[in-house]
C-alpha positions as CSV (number, residue, x, y, z in Angstrom):
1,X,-22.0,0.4,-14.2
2,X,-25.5,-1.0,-13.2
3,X,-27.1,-0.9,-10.0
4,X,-27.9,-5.2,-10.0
5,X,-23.9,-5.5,-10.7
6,X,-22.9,-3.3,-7.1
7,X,-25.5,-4.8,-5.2
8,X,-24.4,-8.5,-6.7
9,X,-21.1,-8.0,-6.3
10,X,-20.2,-5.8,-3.4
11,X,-18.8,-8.2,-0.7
12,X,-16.5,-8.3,2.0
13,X,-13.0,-9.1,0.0
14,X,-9.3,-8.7,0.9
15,X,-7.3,-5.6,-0.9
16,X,-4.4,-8.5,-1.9
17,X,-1.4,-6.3,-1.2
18,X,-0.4,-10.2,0.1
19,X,-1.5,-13.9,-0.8
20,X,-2.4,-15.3,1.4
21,X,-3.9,-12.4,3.0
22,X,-3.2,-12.0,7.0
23,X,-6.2,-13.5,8.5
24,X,-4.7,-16.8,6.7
25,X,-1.3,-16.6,7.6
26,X,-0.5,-20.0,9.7
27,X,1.2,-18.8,12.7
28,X,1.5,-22.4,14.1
29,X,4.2,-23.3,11.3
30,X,5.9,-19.8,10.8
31,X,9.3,-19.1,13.1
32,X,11.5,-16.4,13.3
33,X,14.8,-18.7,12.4
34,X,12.4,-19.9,9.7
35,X,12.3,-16.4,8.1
36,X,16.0,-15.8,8.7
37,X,16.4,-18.9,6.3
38,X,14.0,-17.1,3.7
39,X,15.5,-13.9,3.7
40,X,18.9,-15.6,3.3
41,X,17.8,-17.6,0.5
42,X,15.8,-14.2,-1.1
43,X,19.0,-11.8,-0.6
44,X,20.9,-14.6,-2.2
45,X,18.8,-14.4,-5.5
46,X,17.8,-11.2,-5.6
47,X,20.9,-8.9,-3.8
48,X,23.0,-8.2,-7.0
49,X,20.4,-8.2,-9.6
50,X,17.6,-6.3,-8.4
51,X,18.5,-5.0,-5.0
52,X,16.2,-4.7,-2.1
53,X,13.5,-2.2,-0.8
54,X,13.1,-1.2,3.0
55,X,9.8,0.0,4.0
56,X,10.2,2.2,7.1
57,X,7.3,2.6,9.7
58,X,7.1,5.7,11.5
59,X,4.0,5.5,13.6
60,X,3.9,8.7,15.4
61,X,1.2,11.6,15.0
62,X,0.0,14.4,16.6
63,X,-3.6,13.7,16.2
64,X,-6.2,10.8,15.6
65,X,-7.4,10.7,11.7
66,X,-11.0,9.1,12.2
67,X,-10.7,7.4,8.6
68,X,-7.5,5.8,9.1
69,X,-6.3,2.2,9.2
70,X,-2.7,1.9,10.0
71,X,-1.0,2.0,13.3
72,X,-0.3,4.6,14.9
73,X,0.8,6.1,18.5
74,X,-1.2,9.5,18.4
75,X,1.1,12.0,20.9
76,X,2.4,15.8,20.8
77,X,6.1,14.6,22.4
78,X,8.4,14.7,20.3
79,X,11.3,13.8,22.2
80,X,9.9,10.0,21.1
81,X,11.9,10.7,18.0
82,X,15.2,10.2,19.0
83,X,14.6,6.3,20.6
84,X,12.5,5.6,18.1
85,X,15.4,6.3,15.0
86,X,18.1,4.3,17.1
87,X,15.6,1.6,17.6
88,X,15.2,1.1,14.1
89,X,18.9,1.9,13.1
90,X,19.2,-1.2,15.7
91,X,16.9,-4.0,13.4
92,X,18.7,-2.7,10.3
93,X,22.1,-3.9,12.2
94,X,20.6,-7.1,13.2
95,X,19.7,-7.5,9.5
96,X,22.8,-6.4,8.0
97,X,24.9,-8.8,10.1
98,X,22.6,-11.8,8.4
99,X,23.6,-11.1,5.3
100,X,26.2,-12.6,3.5
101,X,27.2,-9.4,1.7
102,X,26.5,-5.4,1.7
103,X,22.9,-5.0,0.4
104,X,22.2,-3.1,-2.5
105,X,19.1,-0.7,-2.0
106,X,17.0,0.0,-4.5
107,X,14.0,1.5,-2.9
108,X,13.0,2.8,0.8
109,X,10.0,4.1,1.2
110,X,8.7,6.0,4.6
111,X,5.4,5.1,6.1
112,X,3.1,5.7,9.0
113,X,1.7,7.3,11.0
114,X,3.0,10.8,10.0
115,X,6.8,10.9,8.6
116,X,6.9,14.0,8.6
117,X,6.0,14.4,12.1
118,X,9.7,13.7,12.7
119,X,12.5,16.5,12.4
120,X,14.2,17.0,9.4
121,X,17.7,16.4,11.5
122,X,16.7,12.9,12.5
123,X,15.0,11.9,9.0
124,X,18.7,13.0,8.0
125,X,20.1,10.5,10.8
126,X,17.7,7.9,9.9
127,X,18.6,7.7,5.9
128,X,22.2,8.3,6.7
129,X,22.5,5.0,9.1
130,X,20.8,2.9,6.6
131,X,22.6,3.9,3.5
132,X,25.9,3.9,5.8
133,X,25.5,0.0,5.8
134,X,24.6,-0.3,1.9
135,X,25.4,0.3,-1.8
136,X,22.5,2.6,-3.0
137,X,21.7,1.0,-7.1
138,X,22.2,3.5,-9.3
139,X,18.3,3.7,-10.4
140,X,17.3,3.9,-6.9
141,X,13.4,4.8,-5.8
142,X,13.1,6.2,-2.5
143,X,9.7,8.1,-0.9
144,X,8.0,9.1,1.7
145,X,4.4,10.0,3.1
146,X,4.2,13.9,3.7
147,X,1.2,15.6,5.7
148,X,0.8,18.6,4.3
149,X,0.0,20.4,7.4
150,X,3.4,19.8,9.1
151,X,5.8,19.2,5.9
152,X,8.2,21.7,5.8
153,X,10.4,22.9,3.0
154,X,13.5,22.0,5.2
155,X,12.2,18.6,5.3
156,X,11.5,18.6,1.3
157,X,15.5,19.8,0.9
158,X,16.9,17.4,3.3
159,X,15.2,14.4,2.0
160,X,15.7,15.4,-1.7
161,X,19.6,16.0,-0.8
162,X,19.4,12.3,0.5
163,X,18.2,11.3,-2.9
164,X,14.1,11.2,-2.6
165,X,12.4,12.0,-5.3
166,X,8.9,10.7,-4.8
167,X,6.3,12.4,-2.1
168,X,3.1,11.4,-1.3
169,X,0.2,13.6,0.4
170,X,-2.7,12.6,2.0
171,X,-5.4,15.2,0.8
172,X,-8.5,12.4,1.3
173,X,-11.2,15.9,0.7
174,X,-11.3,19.0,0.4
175,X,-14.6,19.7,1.7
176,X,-14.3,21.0,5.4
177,X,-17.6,19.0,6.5
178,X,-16.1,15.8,5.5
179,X,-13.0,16.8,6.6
180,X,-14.1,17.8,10.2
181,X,-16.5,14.5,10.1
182,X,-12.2,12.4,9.9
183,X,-10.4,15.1,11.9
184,X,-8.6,16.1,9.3
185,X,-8.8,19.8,9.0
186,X,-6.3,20.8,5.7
187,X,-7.4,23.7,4.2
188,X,-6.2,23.6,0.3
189,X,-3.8,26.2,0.7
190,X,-1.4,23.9,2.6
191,X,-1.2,21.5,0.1
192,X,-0.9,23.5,-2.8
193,X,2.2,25.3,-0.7
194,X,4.0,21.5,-0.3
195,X,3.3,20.3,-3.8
196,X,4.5,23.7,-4.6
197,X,7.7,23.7,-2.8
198,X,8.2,19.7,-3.8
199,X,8.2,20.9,-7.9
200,X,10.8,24.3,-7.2
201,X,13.1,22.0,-5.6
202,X,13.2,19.1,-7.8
203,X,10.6,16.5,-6.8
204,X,10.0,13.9,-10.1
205,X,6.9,12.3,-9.0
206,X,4.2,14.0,-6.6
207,X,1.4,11.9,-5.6
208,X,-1.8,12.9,-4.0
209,X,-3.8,10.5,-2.0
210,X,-7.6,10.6,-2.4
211,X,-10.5,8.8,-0.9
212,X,-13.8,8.5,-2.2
213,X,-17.1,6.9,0.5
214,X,-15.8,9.2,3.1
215,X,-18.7,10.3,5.5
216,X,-20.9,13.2,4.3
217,X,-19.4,13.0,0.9
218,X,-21.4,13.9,-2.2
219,X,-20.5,14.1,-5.5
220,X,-20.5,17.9,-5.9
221,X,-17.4,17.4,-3.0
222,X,-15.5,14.6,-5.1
223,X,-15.9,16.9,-7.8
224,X,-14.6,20.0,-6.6
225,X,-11.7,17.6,-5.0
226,X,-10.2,16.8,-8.2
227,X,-10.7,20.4,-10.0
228,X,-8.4,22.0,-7.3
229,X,-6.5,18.4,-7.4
230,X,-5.9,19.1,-11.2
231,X,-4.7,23.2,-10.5
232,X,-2.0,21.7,-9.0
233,X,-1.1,18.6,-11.3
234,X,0.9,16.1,-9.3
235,X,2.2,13.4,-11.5
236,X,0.3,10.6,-10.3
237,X,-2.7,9.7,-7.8
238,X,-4.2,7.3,-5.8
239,X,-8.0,6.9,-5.1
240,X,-9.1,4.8,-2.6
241,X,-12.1,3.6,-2.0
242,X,-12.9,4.5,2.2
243,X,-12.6,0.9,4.1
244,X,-15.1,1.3,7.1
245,X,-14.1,-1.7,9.3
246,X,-15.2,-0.2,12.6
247,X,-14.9,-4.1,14.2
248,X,-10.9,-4.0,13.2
249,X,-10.0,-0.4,14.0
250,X,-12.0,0.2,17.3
251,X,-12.8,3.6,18.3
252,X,-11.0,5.7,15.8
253,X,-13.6,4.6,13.2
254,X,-16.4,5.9,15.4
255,X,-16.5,9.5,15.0
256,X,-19.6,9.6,12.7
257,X,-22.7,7.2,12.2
258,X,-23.0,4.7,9.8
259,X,-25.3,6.1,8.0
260,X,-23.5,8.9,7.8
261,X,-21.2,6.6,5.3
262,X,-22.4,6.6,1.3
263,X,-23.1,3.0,0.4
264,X,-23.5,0.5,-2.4
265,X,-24.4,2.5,-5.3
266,X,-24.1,5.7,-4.0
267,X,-20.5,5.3,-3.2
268,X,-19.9,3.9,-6.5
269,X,-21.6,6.8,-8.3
270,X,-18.6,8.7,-6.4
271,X,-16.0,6.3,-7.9
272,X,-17.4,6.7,-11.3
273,X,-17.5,10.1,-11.4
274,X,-14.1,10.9,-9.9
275,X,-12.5,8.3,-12.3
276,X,-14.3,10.3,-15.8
277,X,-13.2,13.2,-14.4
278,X,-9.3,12.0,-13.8
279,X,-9.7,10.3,-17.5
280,X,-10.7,14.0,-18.8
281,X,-7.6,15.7,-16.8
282,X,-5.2,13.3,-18.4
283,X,-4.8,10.4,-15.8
284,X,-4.6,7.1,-16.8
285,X,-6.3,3.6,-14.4
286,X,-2.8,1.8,-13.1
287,X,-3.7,-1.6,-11.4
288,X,-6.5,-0.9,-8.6
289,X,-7.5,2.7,-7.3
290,X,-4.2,4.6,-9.4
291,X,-3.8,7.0,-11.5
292,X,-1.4,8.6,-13.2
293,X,-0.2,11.3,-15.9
294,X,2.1,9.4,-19.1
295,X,5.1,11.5,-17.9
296,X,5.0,9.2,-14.3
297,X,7.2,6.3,-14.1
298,X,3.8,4.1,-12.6
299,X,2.6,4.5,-15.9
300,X,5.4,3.6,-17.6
301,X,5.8,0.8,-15.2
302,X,2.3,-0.5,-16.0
303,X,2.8,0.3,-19.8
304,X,5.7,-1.9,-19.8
305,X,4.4,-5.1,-17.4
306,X,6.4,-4.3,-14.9
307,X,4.0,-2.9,-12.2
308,X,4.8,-4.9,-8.6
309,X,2.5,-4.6,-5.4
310,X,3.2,-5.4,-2.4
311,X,2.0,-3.8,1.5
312,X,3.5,-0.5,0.4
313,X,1.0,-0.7,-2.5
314,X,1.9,-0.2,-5.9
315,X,5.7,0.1,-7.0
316,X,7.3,1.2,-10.0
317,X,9.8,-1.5,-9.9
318,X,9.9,-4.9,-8.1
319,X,12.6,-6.2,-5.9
320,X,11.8,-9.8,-4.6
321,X,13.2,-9.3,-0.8
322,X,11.1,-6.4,1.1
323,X,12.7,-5.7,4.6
324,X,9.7,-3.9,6.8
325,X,11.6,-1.9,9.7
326,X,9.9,0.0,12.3
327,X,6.9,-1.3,15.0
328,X,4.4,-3.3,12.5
329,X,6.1,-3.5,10.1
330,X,5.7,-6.2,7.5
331,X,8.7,-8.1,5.4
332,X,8.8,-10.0,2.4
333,X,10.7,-12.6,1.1
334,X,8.6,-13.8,-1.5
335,X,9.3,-16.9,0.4
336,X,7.8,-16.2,3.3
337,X,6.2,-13.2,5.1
338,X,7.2,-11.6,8.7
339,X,5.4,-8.5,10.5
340,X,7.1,-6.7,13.6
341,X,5.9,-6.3,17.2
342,X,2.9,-3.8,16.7
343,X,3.3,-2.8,20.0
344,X,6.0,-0.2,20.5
345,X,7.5,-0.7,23.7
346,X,7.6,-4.7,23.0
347,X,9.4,-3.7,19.9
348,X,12.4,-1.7,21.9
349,X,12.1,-4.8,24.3
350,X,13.0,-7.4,21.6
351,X,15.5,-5.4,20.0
352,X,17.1,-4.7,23.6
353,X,17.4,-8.7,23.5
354,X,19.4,-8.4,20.3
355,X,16.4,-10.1,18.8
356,X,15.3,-9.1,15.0
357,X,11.3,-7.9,16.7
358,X,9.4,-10.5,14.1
359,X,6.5,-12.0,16.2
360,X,4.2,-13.5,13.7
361,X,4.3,-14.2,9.3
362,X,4.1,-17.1,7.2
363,X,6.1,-19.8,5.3
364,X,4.7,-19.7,1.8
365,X,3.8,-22.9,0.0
366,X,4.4,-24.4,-3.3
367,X,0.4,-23.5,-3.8
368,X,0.6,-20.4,-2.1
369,X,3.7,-18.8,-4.6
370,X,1.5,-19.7,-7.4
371,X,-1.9,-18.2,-6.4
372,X,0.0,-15.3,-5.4
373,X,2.0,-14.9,-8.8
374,X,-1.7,-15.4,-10.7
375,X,-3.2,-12.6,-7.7
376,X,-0.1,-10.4,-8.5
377,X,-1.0,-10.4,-12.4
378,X,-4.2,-9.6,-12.1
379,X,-3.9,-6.9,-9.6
380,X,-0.7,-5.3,-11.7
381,X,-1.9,-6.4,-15.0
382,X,-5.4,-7.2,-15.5
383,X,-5.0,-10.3,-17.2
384,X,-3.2,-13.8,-15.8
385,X,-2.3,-17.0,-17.7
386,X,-1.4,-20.6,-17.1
387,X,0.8,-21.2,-20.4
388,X,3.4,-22.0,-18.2
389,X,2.8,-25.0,-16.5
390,X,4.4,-23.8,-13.3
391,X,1.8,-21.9,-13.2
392,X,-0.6,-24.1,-13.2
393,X,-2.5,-26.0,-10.4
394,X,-5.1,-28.6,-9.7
395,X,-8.1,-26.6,-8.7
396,X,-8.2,-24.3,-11.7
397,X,-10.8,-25.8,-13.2
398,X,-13.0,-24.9,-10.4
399,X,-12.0,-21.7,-10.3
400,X,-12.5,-20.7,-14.3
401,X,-15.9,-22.4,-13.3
402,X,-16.2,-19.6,-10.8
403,X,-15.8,-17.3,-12.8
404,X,-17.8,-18.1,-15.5
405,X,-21.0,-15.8,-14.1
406,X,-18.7,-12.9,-14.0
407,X,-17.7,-13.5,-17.8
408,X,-21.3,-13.8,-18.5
409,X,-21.7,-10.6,-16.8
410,X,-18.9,-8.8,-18.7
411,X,-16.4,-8.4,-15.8
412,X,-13.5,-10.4,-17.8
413,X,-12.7,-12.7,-20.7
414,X,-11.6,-16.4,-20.3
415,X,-9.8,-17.8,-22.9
416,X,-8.2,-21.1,-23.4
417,X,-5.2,-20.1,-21.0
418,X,-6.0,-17.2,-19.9
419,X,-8.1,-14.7,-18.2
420,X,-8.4,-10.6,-19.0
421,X,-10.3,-8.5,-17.6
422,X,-12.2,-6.0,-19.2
423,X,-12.7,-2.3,-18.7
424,X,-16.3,-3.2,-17.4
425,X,-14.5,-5.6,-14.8
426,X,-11.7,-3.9,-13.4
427,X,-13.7,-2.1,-10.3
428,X,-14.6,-5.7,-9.7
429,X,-11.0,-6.9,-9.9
430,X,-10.6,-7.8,-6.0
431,X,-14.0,-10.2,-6.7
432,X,-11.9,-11.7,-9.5
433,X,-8.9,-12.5,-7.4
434,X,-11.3,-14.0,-5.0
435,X,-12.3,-16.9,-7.2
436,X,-8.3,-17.9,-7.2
437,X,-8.1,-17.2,-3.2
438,X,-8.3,-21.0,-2.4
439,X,-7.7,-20.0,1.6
440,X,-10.5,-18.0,1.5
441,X,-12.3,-20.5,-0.4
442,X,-11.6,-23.5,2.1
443,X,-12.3,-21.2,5.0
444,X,-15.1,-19.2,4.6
445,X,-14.6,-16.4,7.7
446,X,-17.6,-16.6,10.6
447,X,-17.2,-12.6,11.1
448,X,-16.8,-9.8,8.7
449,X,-12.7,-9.2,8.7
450,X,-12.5,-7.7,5.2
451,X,-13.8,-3.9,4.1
452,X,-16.3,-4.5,0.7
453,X,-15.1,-4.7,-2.3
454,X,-17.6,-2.0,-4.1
C-alpha cells in the first residue's frame, strides 16, 4: 500500500456496524411505542424461521482500560451483581410479554464492560431466566467476552454447561510498555491458561481480540503479538485498528500523549505487517479487521455469503430482530433501531416504572433499508449490486461517480451493476461505504465525531 493512498484516504469515517450511523439517528421522529410496533412486525417475520439474538450488556469492571470505547461503570463491589441480573431479567419480561408467541433464540451473546467480572453463580441465573422464557433453535450460537485476568475455569464449565461455545479474549498486546501505557497489565501466561482451559473443556471457536495503533507500539511488538498469538492457535481473530476519539470518550482516552499514538502510515505499516503475518499462520481476511482459520464457522460463513454485522460486530449467522438488554444497550429490528438508558441508575428507574428503558433509536426509511442492505454487502461481502431493482435508488449515479477516483486508484471494480472491491481496496472499505452514506453526505459534521478510517 502506498504512502499518497493513506494520506489521501485516511479520514474520519463511521465503522457501519449500523446505517444510518448514530450521530444520524432522528430522535425527533423515533418513539418508544414506535419501536414496540417494529419489533412486533420483526418477531412476526423472523420468530419461527430464523429466531432471534439477545445481546447482553454487562458494564461492570474492576478497572479503567485507557483504550477502551464502550460503557462502562469501573468499581471493585461486587454486590452490584445481583440488581444488575434482576434488572435485566426485568426488560426480558417486559419483552417477552410483547410478543405474540415464545421466542426462539438463536444467539446471545455477552458484552461489556467485563462479563466475566460477574460470578459464575449469577451468569448461571442470568442464562437460566432468559432461556426459561424461550425455545433455544437447535443450531443456537451463544458467546461471551472473557478477560483473561479474571476468567475462571468455573466460569468456562458453567457457561459451556449452558450451551456457549464461543469465547472471546481481549489480548490488545503483549508488550508490557503498551500495555502499562492502556492499563492493561496481562502477562501472556494468563491468556494462554484461559484459551487453554476453553479447548480441554470443549470450546468450538476461541477468539482473540487484537489491536494494532495502540500507543508506543512498534512493529517488532505487533510482531511478537501474533507469534505467541499463533502458539496458542484460537480459531478465529479480530484485529482492530485503535480508534483514538479522545473528544467522545473523555478522560479515559487521556492516559498518554498524542504523539505517543502511531499515525497515518506508520500505523498502517502495523496493519500490514500483522495481516502478512496472520496470512502466513493460516488466517484468512473476513469482512473488516477478522480473521480466521478454514476450520471456524466465520469463515465458513463468509465462504458461503452469509456473513451478518450488526453492533455485536460480525456474526456467523443473521437473525433480523436483535433485542440489546442491559444499560446501553442497542436493538435492532431491521425496521428500526432502539438503544437503552446509558445511565445505570436511570435504567433501574425506567424498568421500576414497568417501562421497556429505550430512550432514543430510529425509524428506518424506505431509503435508509436500502443503503443499509448495499452498506451490509460491502462490509460482509466486499462487493454490492443493484440487479434487483429494489435495490436500486435515485442517487446512485452520484455515488458510482464518487467512486470513480477510487476505481482509478485500484480500491474496487465498477461494473455495469455492480461494485467489487479488490484486495488493494479492502483496508479502504469504510471509505467505500462512505460514497453510499447519503446522511453523511447531506450533512457533512462541523466536529470530528468519527475515529479515521486508515
Amino acid at each position: 500500500m502506498t504512502t499518497s493512498l493513506v494520506q489521501k484516504y485516511n479520514v474520519p469515517g463511521p465503522r457501519y456496524t449500523s446505517y444510518p450511523t448514530v450521530p444520524y439517528w432522528e430522535e425527533e421522529h423515533f418513539s418508544s411505542e414506535k419501536w414496540k410496533q417494529t419489533l412486533i412486525q420483526s418477531f412476526k417475520e423472523s420468530n419461527t424461521t430464523e429466531g432471534i439474538s439477545l445481546y447482553i450488556h454487562l458494564p461492570f469492571c474492576e478497572s479503567l482500560c485507557t483504550f477502551c470505547g464502550c460503557h462502562k461503570r469501573i468499581t471493585k463491589r461486587h454486590e452490584v451483581e445481583d440488581p444488575y441480573i434482576t434488572a435485566v431479567l426485568k426488560e426480558w419480561e417486559l419483552y417477552c410479554e410483547l410478543f405474540p408467541e415464545k421466542p426462539i433464540i438463536k444467539e446471545i451473546h455477552l458484552g461489556g464492560g467485563t462479563p466475566t467480572f460477574f460470578s459464575s453463580h449469577n451468569l448461571k441465573r442470568l442464562i437460566n431466566g432468559i432461556t426459561s422464557k424461550a425455545t433455544i433453535a437447535p443450531e443456537h450460537e451463544f458467546s461471551f467476552e472473557g478477560h483473561p485476568n479474571n476468567t475462571t475455569r468455573e466460569h468456562l464449565q458453567t457457561l459451556y454447561d449452558l450451551g456457549f461455545r464461543r469465547v472471546s479474549y481481549g489480548v490488545q498486546d503483549y508488550s508490557e510498555t503498551v500495555q502499562k501505557a492502556i492499563h492493561r497489565m496481562q502477562p501472556f501466561h494468563n491468556v494462554a491458561k484461559v484459551t487453554l482451559w476453553a479447548k480441554e473443556i470443549g470450546y468450538t471457536s476461541i477468539s482473540h481480540d487484537l489491536v494494532f495503533g495502540l500507543p508506543f507500539q512498534g512493529i517488532e511488538n505487533i510482531v511478537d503479538t501474533i507469534e505467541k498469538t499463533k502458539s496458542l492457535s484460537p480459531d478465529r481473530l479480530a484485529f482492530y485498528s485503535y480508534a483514538h476519539v479522545p473528544w467522545i470518550k473523555g478522560n479515559g482516552q487521556r492516559g498518554f500523549k498524542d504523539e505517543d499514538v502511531p499515525k497515518d502510515e506508520e500505523k498502517r505499516k502495523l496493519y500490514e505487517i500483522g495481516k502478512q503475518l496472520l496470512a502466513k499462520k493460516g488466517y484468512h481476511e473476513i469482512g473488516m479487521d477478522h480473521f480466521a482459520k478454514k476450520n471456524d464457522s466465520m469463515y465458513e460463513a463468509f465462504r458461503e455469503g452469509k456473513l451478518h454485522r450488526n453492533f455485536m460486530g460480525y456474526t456467523a449467522s443473521k437473525t433480523q430482530l436483535m433485542i440489546g438488554l442491559g444499560a446501553s444497550s442497542i436493538s435492532d429490528s431491521w425496521y428500526s433501531f432502539a438503544q437503552n438508558e446509558k445511565n445505570i441508575e436511570d435504567y433501574y428507574a425506567r424498568l421500576e416504572q414497568n417501562e421497556i428503558p429505550v430512550y432514543r433509536g430510529h425509524i428506518l426509511s424506505t431509503e435508509d433499508l436500502i443503503i443499509r442492505q448495499h452498506i451490509l454487502n460491502l462490509m460482509c461481502q466486499f462487493t454490492t449490486s443493484w440487479d434487483e431493482k429494489h435495490l436500486y435508488f435515485p442517487e446512485l449515479p452520484e455515488v458510482l461517480s464518487r467512486l470513480e477516483e477510487m476505481e482509478h486508484d485500484g480500491l474496487l471494480i465498477l461494473q455495469h451493476n455492480a461494485i467489487t472491491v479488490t484486495e488493494k481496496g479492502k483496508p479502504f472499505v469504510r471509505n467505500i461505504c462512505m460514497a453510499f452514506d447519503l446522511r453523511l453526505k447531506r450533512k457533512a459534521p462541523q466536529t470530528q465525531l468519527f475515529s479515521m478510517t486508515v
